[in-house]
C-alpha positions in Angstrom: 2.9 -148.1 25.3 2.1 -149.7 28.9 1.7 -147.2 31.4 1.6 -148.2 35.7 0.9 -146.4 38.7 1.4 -147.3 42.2 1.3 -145.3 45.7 4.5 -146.6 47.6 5.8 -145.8 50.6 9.4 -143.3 49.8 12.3 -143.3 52.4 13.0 -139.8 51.7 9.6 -138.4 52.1 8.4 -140.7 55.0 4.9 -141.3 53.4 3.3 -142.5 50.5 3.3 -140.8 47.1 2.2 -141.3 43.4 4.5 -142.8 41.1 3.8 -143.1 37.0 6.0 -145.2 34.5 5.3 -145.1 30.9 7.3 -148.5 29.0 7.5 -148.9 25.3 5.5 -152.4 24.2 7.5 -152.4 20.5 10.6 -153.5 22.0 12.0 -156.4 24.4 13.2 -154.9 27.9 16.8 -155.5 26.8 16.2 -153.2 23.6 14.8 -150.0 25.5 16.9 -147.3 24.8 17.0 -145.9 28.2 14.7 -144.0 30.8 13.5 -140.1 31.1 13.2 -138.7 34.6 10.0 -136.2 34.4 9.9 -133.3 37.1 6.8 -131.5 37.3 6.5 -128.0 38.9 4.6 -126.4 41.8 1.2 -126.9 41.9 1.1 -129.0 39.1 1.3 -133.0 39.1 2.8 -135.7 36.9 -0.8 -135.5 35.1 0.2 -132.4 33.5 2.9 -133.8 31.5 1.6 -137.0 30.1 2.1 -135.6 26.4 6.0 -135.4 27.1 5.8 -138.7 28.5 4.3 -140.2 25.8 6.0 -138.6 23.2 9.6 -139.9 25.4 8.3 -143.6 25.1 7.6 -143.2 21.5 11.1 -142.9 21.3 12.1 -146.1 22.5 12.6 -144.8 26.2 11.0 -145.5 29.6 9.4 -142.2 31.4 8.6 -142.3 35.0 8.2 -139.9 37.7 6.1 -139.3 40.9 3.9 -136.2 42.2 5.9 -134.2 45.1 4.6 -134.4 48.5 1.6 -132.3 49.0 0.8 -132.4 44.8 -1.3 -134.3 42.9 -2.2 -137.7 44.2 1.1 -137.9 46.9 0.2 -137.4 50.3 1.1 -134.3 52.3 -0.2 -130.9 53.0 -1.1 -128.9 49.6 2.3 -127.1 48.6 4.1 -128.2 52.0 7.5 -129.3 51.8 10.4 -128.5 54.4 12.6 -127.1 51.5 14.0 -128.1 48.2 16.4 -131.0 50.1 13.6 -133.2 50.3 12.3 -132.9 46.6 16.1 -133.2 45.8 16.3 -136.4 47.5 13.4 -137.8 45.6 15.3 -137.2 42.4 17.6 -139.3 43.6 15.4 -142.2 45.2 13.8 -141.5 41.3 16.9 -142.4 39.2 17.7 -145.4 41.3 14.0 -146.9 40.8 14.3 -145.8 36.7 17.4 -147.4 36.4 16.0 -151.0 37.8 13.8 -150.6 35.1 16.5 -149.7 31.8 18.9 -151.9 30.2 22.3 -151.7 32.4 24.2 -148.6 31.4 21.9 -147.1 29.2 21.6 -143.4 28.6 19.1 -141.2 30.8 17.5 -138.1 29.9 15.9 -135.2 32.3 12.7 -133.3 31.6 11.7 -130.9 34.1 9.3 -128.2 33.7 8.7 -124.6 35.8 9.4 -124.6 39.8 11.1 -128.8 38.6 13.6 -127.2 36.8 14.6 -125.1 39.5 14.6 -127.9 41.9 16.5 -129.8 39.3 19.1 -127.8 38.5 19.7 -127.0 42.1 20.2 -131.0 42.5 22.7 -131.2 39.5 24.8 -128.0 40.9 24.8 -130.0 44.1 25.9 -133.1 42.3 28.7 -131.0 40.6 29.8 -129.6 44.0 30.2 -133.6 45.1 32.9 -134.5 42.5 33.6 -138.1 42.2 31.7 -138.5 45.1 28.0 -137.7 42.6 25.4 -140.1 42.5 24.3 -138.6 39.4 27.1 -136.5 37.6 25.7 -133.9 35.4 27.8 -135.4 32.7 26.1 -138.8 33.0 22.5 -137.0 31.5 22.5 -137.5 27.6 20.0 -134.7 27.5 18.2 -132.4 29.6 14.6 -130.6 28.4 13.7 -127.4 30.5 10.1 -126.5 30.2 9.5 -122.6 30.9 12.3 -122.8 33.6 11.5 -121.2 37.2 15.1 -119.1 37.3 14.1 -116.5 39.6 12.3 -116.8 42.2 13.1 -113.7 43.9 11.2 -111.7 40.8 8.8 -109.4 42.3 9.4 -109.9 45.8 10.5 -107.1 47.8 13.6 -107.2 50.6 10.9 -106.5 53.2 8.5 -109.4 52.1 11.4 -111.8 51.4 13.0 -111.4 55.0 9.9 -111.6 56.6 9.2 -114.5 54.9 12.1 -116.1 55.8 11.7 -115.4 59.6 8.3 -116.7 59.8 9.3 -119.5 57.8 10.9 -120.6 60.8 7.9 -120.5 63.3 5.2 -121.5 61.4 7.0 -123.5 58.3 3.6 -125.3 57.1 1.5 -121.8 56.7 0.4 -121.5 53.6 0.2 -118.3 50.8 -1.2 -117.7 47.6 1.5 -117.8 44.4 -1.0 -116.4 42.1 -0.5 -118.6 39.4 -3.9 -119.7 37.9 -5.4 -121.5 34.9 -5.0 -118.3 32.9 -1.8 -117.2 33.0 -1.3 -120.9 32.1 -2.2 -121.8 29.0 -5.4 -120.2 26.7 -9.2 -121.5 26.6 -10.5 -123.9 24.6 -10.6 -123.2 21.1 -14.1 -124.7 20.8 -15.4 -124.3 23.8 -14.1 -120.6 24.5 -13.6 -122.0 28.4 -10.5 -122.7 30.5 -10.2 -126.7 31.3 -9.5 -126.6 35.3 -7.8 -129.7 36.9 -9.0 -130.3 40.3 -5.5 -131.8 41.1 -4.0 -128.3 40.4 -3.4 -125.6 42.9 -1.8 -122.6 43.7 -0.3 -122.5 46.9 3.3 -123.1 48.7 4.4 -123.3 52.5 6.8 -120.7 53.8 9.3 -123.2 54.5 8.9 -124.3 50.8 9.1 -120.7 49.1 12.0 -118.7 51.2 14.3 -122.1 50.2 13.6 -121.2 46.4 13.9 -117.7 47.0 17.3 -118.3 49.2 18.8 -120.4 46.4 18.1 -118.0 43.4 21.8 -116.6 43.6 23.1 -120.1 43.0 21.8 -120.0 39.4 24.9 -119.4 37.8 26.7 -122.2 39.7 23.9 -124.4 38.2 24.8 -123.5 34.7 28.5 -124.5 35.5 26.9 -127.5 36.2 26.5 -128.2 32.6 29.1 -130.2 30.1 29.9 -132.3 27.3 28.1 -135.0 26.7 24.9 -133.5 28.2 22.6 -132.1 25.4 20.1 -129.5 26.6 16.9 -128.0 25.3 15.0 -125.2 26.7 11.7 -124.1 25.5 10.4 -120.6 26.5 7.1 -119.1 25.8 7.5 -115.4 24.7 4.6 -114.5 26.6 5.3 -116.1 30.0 4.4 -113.5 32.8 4.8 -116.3 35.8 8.5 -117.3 34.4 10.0 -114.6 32.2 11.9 -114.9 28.9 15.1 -112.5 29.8 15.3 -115.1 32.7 15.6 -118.3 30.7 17.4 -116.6 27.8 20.1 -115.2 30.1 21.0 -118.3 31.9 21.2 -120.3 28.7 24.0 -117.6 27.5 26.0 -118.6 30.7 26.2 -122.5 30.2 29.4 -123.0 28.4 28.0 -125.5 26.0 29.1 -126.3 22.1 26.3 -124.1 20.2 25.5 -127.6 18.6 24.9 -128.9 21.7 22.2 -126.9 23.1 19.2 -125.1 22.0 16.8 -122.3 22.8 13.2 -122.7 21.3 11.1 -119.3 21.7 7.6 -120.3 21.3 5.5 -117.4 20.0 2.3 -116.4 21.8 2.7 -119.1 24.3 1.7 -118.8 27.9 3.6 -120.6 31.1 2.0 -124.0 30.1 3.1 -125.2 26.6 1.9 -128.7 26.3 -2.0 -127.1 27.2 -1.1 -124.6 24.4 -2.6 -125.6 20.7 1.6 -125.2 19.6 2.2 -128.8 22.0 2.3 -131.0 19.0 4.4 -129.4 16.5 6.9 -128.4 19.9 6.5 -132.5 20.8 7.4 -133.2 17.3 10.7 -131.2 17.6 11.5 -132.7 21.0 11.2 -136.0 19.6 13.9 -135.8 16.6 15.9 -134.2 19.1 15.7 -136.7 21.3 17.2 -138.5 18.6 19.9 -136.8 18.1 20.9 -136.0 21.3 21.2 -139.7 22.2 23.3 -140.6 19.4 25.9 -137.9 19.9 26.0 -138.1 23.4 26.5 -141.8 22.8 29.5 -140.5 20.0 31.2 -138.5 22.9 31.3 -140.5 25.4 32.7 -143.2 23.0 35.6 -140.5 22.1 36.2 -140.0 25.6 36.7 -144.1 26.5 
């Protein structure tokens, strides 16, 4: 496996940020069996997801993804963005630059994990809205992995807070608050060394301007599972012990998406916190993912044959 990195300069975010491509070395250019777009969430960084990466080019498949404005190495105020738009537009400046780097008409995937699968599935609603005028159907992804999906971002947030939120959100966009979600209602210590492993990259904040959007567009979620049809393959993995993005969340929205049972999957991951690739379960989860993976290519690939 080869993996780059480069800061370039993005039209859609008007600055510089951090890009990350993983290639397979044991096949020719022409014999790569497509790309993987990987979304990280809020607060995190691409970093945090190099396992899924890995285990995606292991199967034959280019990864590659950036860190969001204001995360990781990407330029930008911590946690700042004006909105979802923005990050939306990034997926799309994404699949363009994956695609220049895949075989011509070979299949994509989507992983996105947390607060990226929210932003995510907002973009492929959006996409579904457009028609024959998409960029990126929803039916052109073979398969789509959603790591402990942010569905509700209005959980725990009174009417009072979320309206004032909103207002201010329109003065002082930028100003920063606290989510709350630290290294320990993450992922568990260290079995040896009994401590938490911080990353300095990692933090824990988000802009007004940033948080009323995802609050504003929770009651689109169902509309986002419309999004979803044949020959798109999903997987959805859901610790049971998630306090930061609930089970009954995830569960319920994967009963709405009017999928073939075959066609999509929910993993429940026992004892597992909001992070599960820092969780000791990561390999034997990885090792799942990646005969799915399998699968989900070659009946996409079936179906889309069927359909001409």
């Amino acid at each position: 496996m080869d993996e780059s990195s480069d800061h370039y300069h993005s039209t859609s975010a008007g600055g510089k940020l951090y890009r990350r491509v993983f290639t397979p070395l044991d096949c020719a250019p022409a014999e790569r069996r497509g790309g993987v777009l990987l979304v990280h969430g809020l607060g995190d960084h691409l970093g945090c997801h190099e396992k899924a990466a890995r285990m995606f080019c292991r199967r034959g498949m280019v990864a590659a993804g950036l860190d969001w404005p204001g995360h990781g190495h990407s330029d930008g105020k911590r946690g700042h963005s004006f909105g979802l738009d923005p990050l939306m537009e990034l997926i799309t400046e994404s699949l363009a630059d994956l695609r220049e780097r895949i075989p011509a008409g070979s299949p994509i995937g989507l992983y996105a994990h947390s607060a990226g699968a929210f932003v995510l599935l907002q973009y492929l609603r959006d996409q579904a809205l457009k028609g024959e005028k998409a960029i990126n159907p929803p039916s052109s992804f073979s398969f789509v992995w959603l790591s402990s999906p942010l569905l509700r971002p209005d959980y725990g947030q009174g009417l009072v807070k979320r309206k004032v939120g909103e207002w201010l959100s329109k003065i002082v966009p930028s100003l920063l608050f606290d989510t709350g979600v630290c290294s320990d209602r993450c992922y568990p210590p260290d079995p040896e060394s009994g401590l938490l492993k911080e990353d300095p990259l990692k933090h824990h904040k988000v802009s007004l301007a940033l948080g009323s959007d995802f609050i504003k567009r929770s009651h689109r979620l169902n509309d986002c599972a419309l999004a979803f049809e044949q020959p798109t393959h999903l997987f959805i993995s859901q610790g049971d012990v998630d306090q930061i993005c609930p089970m009954e969340f995830s569960r319920e929205f994967f009963e709405v998406i009017d999928l073939p049972s075959a066609d999509k999957i929910y993993r429940v991951l026992p004892g597992v916190l909001h992070e599960p690739l820092n969780d000791p379960i990561a390999d034997a989860l990885l090792a799942e993912l990646s005969e799915w993976v399998d699968q989900a290519l070659i009946a996409s690939a079936g179906e889309r044959t069927k359909r001409g």
